[in-house]
N, C-alpha and C positions, 0 to 999 in steps of 0.2 A: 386886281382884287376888288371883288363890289366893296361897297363901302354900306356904313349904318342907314345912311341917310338911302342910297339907293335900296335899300332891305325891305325897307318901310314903305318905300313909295311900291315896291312890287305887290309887297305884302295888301299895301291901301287899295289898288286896282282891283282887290279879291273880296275880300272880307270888309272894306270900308279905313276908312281912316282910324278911326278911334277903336275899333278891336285889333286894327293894326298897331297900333302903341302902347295899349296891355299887351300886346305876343312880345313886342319888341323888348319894355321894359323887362318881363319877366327870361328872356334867353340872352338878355346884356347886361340886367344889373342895373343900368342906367336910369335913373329917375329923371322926372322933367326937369326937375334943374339942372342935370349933366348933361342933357340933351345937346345944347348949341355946341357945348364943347366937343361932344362924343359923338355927333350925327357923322362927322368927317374921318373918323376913326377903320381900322378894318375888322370885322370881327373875323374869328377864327371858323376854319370851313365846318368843326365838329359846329360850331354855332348857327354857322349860315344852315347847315342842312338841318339840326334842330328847328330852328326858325318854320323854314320849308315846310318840316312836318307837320309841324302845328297848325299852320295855314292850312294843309292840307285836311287834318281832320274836320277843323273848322268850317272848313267847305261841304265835308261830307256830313254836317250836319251835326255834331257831335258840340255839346253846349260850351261856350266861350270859359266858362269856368271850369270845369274839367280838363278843358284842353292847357288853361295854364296852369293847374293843380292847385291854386288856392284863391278867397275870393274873401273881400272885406265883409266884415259884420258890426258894428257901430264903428268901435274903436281899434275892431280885433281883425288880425291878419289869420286867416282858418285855410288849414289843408281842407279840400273836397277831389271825391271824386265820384265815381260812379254807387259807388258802396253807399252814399247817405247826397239827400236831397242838398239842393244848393241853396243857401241860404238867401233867403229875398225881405224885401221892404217890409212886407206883410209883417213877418216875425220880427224884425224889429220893433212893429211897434207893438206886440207884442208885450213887448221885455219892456219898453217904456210906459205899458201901461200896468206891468207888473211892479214896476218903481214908484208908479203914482199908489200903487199898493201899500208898498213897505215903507214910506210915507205917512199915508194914512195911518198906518200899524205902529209906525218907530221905529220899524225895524229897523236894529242894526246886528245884534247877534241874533243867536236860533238857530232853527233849521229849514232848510229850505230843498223843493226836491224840481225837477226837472226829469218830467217823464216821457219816453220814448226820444232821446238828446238828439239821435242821429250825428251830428258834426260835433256835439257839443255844441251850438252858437250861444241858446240860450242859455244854457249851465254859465256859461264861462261867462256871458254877459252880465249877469246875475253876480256870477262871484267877483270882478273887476267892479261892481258899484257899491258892494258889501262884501267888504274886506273880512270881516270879523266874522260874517256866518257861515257855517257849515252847509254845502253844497251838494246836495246827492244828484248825480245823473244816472237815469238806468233805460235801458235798450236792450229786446230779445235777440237782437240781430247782433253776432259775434262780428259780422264785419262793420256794420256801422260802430259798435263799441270800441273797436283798434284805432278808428278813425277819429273818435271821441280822445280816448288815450294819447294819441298822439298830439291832438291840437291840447289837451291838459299841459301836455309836457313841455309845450311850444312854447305858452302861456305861462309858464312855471307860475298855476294856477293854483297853490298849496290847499287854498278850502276848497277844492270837488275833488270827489268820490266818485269814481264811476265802478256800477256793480251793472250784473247782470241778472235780466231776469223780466218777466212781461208785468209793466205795468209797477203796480206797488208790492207784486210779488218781490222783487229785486230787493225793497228796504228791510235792511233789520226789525223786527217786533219792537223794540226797543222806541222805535220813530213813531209807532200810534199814536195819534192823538197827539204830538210834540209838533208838528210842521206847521210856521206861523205863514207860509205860502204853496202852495202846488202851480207850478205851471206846465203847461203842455201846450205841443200841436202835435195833436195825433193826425192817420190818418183821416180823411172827412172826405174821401171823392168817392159816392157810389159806384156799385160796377156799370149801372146803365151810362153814367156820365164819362166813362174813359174815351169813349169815342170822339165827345167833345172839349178832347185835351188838346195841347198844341204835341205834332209831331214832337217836334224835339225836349217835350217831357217824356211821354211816354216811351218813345225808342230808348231813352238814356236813362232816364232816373229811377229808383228804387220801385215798384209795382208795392210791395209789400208797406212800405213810407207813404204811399198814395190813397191806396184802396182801401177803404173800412171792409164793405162789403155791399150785400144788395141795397140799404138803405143810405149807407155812406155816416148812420149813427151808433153804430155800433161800437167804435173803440171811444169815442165821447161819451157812450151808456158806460161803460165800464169805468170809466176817471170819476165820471161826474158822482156814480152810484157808489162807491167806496172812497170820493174825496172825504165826506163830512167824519167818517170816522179816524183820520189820518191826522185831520184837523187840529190844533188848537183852539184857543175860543181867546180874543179872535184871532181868524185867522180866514187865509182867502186861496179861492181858485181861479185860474186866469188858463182858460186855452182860445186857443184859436178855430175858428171854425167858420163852413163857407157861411156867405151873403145868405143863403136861403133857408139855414137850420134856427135862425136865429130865435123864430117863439120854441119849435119844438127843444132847442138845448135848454133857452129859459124854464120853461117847464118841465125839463128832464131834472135841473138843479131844484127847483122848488120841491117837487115830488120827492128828491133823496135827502130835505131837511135844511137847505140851505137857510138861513134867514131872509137872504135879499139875495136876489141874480138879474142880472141885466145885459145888456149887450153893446157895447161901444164901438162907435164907427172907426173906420181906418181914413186914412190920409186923403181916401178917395169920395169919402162920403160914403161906403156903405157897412154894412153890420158884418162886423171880421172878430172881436176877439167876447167872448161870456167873462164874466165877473160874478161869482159865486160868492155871497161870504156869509160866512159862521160867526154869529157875533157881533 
């Protein structure tokens, strides 16, 4: 019978080492710790040929977090698949810089929304640093929302909401003007820019999660131009958006009445997430 330890070195020869030990941990159960004990172990043939297939999509190009159905986000273990974008560095910081937010604010109760959620990452991340606030997630997309709902339940995340519905169409009336945060990552890749995506975005991930449209500002016109009425005072907006929008969103926030908008760099040194605030 092959053993764990031989699984992995097949699987290492294909995919590499290290996305051979995500496939492995996720069809054994075994964490690095269990590792020295459990490499000499057998696993079972439904196992072994799980294994197999997974390598095998992997091969065929199919992105390493789909293939083992979920994928960390700070602190949070999140189902992903094909239905909602995979959660990357980008948005996290994000959500850390939406903390440096509610900070600023005090937030600790309120309300807070999380628009176009996709996986949930942000929602959930948001609600695990602020216990006490009310959480709204909303998503047009019936199947990135199931996907949301399931990581809520995973999370037994009691403050989010996930409704349905494009945009701030999804909130209650009642939420006008009461939201002491919005945050978002819409889409922002133009349609001329798809070509210059990596394959294994565009074959696998959401098109609709992706593409704004011709200009790739179009679902950021829509957030930024009905934040300020959703608003509190104060209160703030934080989306994410590429390196190259950066004056044009500045200026899309100023023009819809923000007080102050600005653009802060990511990990990498360049201009990734707008700061809107009212107030």
């Amino acid at each position: 019978m092959t053993r764990w330890r031989e699984l992995r070195a097949e699987a290492a020869t294909v995919v590499g080492d290290r996305e051979a030990r995500f496939i492995v941990e996720e069809v054994s159960g075994f964490g690095s710790a269990e590792w020295i004990d459990a490499a000499d172990t057998d696993p079972t043939w439904r196992q072994a040929a799980r294994l197999r297939a997974m390598v095998d999509r992997r091969v065929q190009g199919e992105p390493l977090q789909y293939v083992l159905g979920s994928w960390s986000f700070r602190s949070l273990d999140l189902m992903v698949d094909p239905r909602v974008l995979i959660p990357r560095p980008e948005t996290e910081w994000v959500v850390e810089i939406a903390l440096d937010e509610c900070v600023r604010l005090d937030l600790g109760r309120g309300a807070v929304a999380d628009l176009g959620t996709g996986s949930g990452a942000i929602a959930l991340a948001l609600a695990a640093a602020l216990p006490a606030a009310a959480v709204w997630a909303t998503d047009v997309s019936d199947d990135a929302l199931a996907v949301a709902r399931a990581n809520v339940a995973g999370c037994a995340a009691r403050n989010v909401r996930v409704v349905a519905g494009s945009w701030f169409e999804a909130l209650p009336a009642e939420l006008r003007g009461e939201l002491a945060l919005i945050v978002s990552n819409p889409p922002y890749v133009a349609e001329h820019e798809v070509a210059d995506l990596p394959a294994v975005v565009v074959d696998h991930e959401p098109r609709g999660a992706l593409v704004a449209g011709p200009t790739g500002l179009e679902a950021l016109t829509v957030v930024i131009d009905a934040a300020p009425e959703w608003l509190c005072t104060p209160g703030t907006l934080v989306c994410e958006i590429a390196p190259h929008q950066a004056d044009a969103v500045t200026e899309l926030a100023l023009t819809a009445g923000f007080d102050d908008a600005f653009v802060r760099l990511d990990l990498t040194g360049r201009p990734r997430v707008l700061v809107a605030r009212r107030g």
